[in-house]
N, C-alpha and C positions, 0 to 999 in steps of 0.2 A: 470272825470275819469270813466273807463269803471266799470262794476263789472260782476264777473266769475260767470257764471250761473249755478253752477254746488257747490262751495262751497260761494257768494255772499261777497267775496274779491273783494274790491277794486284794482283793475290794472292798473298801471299806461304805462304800454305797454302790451297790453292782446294777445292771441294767438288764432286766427280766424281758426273753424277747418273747412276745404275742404269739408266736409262728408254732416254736416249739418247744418255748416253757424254760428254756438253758438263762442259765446268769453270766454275764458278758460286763466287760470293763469298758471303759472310755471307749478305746478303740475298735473293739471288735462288737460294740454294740448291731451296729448295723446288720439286717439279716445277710448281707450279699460279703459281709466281712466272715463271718463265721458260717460260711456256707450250711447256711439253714439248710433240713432237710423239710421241714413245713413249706417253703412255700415253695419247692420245685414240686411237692405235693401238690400242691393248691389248683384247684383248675377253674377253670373259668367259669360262671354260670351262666346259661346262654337263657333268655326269656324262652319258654313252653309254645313251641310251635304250635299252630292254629291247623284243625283237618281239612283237608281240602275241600269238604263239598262246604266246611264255613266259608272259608277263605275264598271260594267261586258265589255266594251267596252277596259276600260285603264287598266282593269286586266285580263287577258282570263284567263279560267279555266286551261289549259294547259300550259306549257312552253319547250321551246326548245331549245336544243343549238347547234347552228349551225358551221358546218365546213367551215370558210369562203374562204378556199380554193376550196372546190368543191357547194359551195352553196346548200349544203342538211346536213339533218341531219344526224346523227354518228350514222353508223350501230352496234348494240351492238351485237356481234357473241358468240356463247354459247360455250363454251369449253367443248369438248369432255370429259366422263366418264374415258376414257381411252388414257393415254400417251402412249400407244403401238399401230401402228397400227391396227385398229380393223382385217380386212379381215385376216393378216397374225396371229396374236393372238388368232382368232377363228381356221384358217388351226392347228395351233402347238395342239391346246387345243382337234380337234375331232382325231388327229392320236392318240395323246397318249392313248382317251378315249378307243377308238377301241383295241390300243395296251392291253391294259388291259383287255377287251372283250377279246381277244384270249388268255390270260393269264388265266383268271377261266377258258374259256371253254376246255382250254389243262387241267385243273388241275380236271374238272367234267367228262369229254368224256373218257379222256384217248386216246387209239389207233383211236375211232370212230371221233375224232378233223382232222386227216386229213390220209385218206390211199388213195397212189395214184390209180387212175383209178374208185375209187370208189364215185359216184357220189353224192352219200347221206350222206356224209364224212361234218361235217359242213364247213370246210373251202373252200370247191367248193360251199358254197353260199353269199362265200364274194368275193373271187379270181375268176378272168375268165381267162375260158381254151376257146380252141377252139372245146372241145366237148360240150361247154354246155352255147355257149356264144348266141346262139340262144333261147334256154329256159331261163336261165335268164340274161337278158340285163344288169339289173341293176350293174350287176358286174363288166360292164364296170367304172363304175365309184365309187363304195366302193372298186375296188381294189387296189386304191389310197390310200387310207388311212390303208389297210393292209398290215403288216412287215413281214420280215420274222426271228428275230432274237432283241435283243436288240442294237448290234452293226448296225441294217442297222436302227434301228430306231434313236441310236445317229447321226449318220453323215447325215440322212436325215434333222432331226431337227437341227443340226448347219449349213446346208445351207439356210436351212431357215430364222432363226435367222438373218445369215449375211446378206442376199441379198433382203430378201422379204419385210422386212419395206422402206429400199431404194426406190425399186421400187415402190411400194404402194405408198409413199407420192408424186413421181412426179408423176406418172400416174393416181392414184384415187385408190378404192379400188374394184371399178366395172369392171376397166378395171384388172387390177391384177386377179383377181376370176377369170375373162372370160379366161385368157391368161395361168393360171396355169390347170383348168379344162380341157382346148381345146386341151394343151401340152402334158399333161397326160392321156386323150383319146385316142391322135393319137396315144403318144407313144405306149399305150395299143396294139392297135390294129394293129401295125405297128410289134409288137413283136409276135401276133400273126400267123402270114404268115409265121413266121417263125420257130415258133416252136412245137411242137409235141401234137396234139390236149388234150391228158391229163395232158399233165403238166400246169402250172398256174402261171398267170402272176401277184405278186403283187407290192407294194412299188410305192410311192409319186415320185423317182429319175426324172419320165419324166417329171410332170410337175415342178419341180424343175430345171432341166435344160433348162427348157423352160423361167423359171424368169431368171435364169443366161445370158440364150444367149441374151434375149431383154436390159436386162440392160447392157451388153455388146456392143452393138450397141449406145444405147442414153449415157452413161456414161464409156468410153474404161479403161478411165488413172487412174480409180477409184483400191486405193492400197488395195490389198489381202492378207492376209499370206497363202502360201501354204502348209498344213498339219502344219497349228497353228506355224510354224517357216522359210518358206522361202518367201521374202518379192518380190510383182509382182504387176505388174499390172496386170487388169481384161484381158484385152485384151489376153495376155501374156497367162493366164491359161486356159482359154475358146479356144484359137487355138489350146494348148497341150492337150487338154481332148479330143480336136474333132479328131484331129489324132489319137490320142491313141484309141477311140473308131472306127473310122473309119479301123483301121488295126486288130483288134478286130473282126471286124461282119467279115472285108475279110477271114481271116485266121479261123475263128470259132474258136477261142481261150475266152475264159471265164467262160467257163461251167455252173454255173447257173445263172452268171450274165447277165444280160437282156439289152447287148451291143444296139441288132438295138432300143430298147424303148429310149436307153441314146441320139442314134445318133438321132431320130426323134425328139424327144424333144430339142435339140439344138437346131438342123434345124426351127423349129416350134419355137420358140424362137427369132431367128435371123431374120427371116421374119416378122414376127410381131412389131420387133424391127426397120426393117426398114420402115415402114408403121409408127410406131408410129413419126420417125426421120423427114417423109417426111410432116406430119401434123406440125409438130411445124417448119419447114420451112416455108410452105406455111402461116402460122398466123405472122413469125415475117417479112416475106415480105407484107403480108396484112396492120399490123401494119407500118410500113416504107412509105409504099406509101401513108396512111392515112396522116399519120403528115408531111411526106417532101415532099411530092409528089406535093401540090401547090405551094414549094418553089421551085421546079427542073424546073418546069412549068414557072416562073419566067423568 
């Protein structure tokens, strides 16, 4: 009979432990009873570490995830500060500022804010006349943005409002700036020729009607309300304004409304409008020939 090394029990079936080979009884089979020395031996096997230039090879520092439709990576595009478009939200923001500017200086000048013929009058150094458009130029273009009233400054800014973000988003906002600026120049100096060297040309309407007539060419059937209640299309109100203006400068009917500025700036408007019409032809025939053009070819 065996006997258990551990308490010297006789075993008549003893229990042989794996760890360190000893013959053990009932009780003291277990290794942690008979304080094996095998498995405090025992150590762990740890998997064969990998060298580092593999392990920087199967890992790159970088990761990407790719668009496997276009086989590049996903351009991440920054979202604008401003849900408005910027160009026309800077146009609304410097009329007002300006409006306000003429607002203290009529309420600090008094009479000296503006008497006509008087050149040293502050508002002949915002408004251009045709006496004094040669000494200061600039007028050409701050005449823009000067009013002559609060009512001509509300219906300037709801054309704005309606038309100018439209436009902005399809054309950009570079293009828009060039097209209101350019509109409102001609009109400037188109209203000039006509009228009486000391009087003064200001208000925003030219290059406003110059965003109207372009977006009137690239988008016609776009619905209008005409004076906030009769329902048109664009096309529809831009023909009636330009007759109405056009019979207007014929007749010299409007007294100090600035009829030929309204009519140049359409004009100026419409042609640029069509020039813009004829590039996005020209690209989606470019595009067309690219892709079907080897199938036509066929």
């Amino acid at each position: 009979m065996a006997v258990c090394d551990k308490c010297g029990r006789e075993v008549a079936l003893p229990f042989k432990c794996s760890s360190c080979g000893g013959n053990y009884c009932a009780d003291h089979r277990l290794p942690e009873n008979h304080d094996c020395q095998g498995k405090r031996e025992t150590k762990k096997i740890e998997p064969p570490q990998q060298p580092e230039a593999d392990r920087d090879r199967e890992q790159p520092q970088f990761h990407y995830r790719y668009d496997f439709d276009t086989l590049r990576p996903p351009v991440r595009r920054r979202r604008s500060r401003f849900p408005y478009p910027a160009a026309s939200l800077a146009l609304l923001v410097s009329i007002v500022s300006v409006f306000f500017i003429q607002l203290v200086a009529q309420l600090i000048l008094g009479p000296a804010y503006f008497r006509p013929g008087d050149h040293s009058s502050f508002l002949y150094y915002l408004a251009a006349s045709g006496a004094t458009i040669v000494t200061r130029p600039w007028t050409i273009v701050t005449s823009i943005f000067v009013h002559g009233g609060f009512l001509h400054l509300l219906f300037n800014g709801l054309v704005l409002l309606s038309f100018g973000p439209i436009l902005e988003t399809r054309i950009g906002s570079k293009r828009f700036l060039y097209l209101f600026f350019g509109s409102g120049v001609l009109a400037t100096l188109g209203q000039l020729l006509f009228t009486a060297p000391e009087a003064i040309i200001l208000g925003a309407s030219g290059g406003l009607l110059g965003v109207m007539g372009t977006l009137t060419i690239l988008a016609p059937n776009l619905p209008v309300l005409l004076f906030l209640i009769l329902p048109l299309k664009l096309w529809m109100a831009t023909l009636g304004f330009g007759i109405l203006s056009v019979l207007l400068v014929v007749f010299e009917v409007g007294g100090s409304i600035a009829n030929v500025a309204h009519l140049v700036g359409l004009v100026a408007g419409l042609v640029y409008g069509y020039r813009l019409r004829k590039e996005e032809r020209r690209k989606r025939e470019l595009l067309f020939r690219r892709f079907f053009g080897p199938i036509l070819e066929l």
